[in-house]
N, C-alpha and C positions, 0 to 999 in steps of 0.2 A: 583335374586335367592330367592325361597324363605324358608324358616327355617319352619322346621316340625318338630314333639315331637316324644315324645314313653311313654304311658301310662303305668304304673305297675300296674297291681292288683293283689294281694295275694287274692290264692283259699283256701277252708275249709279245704284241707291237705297240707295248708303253703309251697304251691310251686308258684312263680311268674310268672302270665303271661305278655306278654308285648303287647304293641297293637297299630298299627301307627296313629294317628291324624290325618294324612296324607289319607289313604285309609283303614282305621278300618282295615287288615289285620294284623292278628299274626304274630308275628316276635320272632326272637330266639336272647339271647343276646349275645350267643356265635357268634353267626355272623355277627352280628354287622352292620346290615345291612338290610331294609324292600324287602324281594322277589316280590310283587308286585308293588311297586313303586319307587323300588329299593336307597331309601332313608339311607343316611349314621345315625346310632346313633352319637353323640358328640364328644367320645372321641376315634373316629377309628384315629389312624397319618399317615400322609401322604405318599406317596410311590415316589415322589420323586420331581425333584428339580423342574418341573414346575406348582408343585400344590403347592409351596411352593411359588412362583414367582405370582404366583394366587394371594395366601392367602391377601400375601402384596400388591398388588395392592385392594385389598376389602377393606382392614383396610384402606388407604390412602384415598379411595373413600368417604366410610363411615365416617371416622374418624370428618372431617368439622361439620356435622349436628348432633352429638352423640355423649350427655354429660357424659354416659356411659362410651365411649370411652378414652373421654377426659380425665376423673376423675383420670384412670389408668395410664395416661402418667407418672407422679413423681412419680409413684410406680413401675414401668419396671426396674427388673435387668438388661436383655439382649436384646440387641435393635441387629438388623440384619441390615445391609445396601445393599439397591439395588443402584446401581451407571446408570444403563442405563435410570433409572427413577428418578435417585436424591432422592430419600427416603428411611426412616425407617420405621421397624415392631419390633412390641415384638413378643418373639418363643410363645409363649401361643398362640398366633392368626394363626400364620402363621405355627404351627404343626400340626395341626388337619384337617382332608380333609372338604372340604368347609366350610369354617369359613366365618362366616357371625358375624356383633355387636350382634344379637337376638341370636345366638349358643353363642355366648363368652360371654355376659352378665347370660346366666344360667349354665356358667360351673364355676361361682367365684372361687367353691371348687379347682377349677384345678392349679397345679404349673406348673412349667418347667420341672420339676424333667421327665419328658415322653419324651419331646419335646427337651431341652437340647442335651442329648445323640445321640439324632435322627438326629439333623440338622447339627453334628460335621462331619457327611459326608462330606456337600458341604460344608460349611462356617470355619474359622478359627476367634478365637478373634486376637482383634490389641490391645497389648497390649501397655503402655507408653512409651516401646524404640521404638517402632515402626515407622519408618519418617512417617506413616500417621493418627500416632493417634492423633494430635494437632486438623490437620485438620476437622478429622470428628469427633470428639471430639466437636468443633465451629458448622460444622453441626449439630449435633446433637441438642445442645443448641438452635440452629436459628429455628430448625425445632419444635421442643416443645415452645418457646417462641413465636409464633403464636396463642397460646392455652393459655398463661397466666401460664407456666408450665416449667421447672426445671428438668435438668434429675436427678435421683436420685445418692446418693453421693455414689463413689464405679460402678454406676453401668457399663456393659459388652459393648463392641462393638464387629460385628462381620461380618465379607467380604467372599466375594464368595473366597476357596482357586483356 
């Protein structure tokens, strides 16, 4: 896939236009979305659990060649677990409709604080009386220690309910 922008230019009565990189067409931010090449802006979230199931399979994909990626693992609050595929994602990646490293690498500024809320539809955290917090707990570790990386202390787990 490939990851396309939205330029801003302020006009001389300081109204922003925006404009796709993609196919120089206008696009409205309220929409959040290019009409002509009908390209997502950043921070649209997803609508629902298989673009979510997506997301974490890009980040897993990605994740190996992309120090970007890497860098973030000891710093994920909330890690999501997919059990059909044996892996984790952080909600930041896997909220946002097609998240790609090149989209999540320029959205730094972005927290959970959107995404959080959004993904408590389908997932539940496993907290420590949980019988299966040990477990992927150990996952989790095994799976960031491939990376040279730590999950962060405190940080979330959380399973499809």
């Amino acid at each position: 896939m490939e990851d396309h922008y939205f330029t801003k230019y302020r006009l001389n009565d300081s109204r922003d236009v925006y404009y796709c990189q993609n196919c120089d067409a206008k696009v409205s931010m309220e929409q959040r979305q290019c009409d002509s090449c009908k390209e997502w802006f950043w921070d649209v979230l997803v609508d629902s659990l298989e673009e979510v199931e997506e997301n974490a399979k890009t980040f897993n994909k990605e994740l190996p060649n992309n120090e970007s990626l890497i860098r973030i693992l000891s710093m994920t609050w909330h890690w999501y677990y997919f059990p059909q595929q044996h892996f984790f994602a952080p909600s930041k990646f896997i909220g946002y409709k097609k998240m790609c490293s090149a989209r999540y690498s320029k959205g730094v500024y972005k927290t959970g604080q959107d995404t959080e809320p959004l993904l408590r539809q389908w997932f539940k955290e496993v907290n420590e009386m949980d019988s299966k917090f040990n477990g992927l707990s150990a996952d989790l570790k095994s799976f960031l220690f491939q990376f040279g990386k730590n999950p962060r202390k405190n940080c979330k787990i959380h399973i499809k309910k």
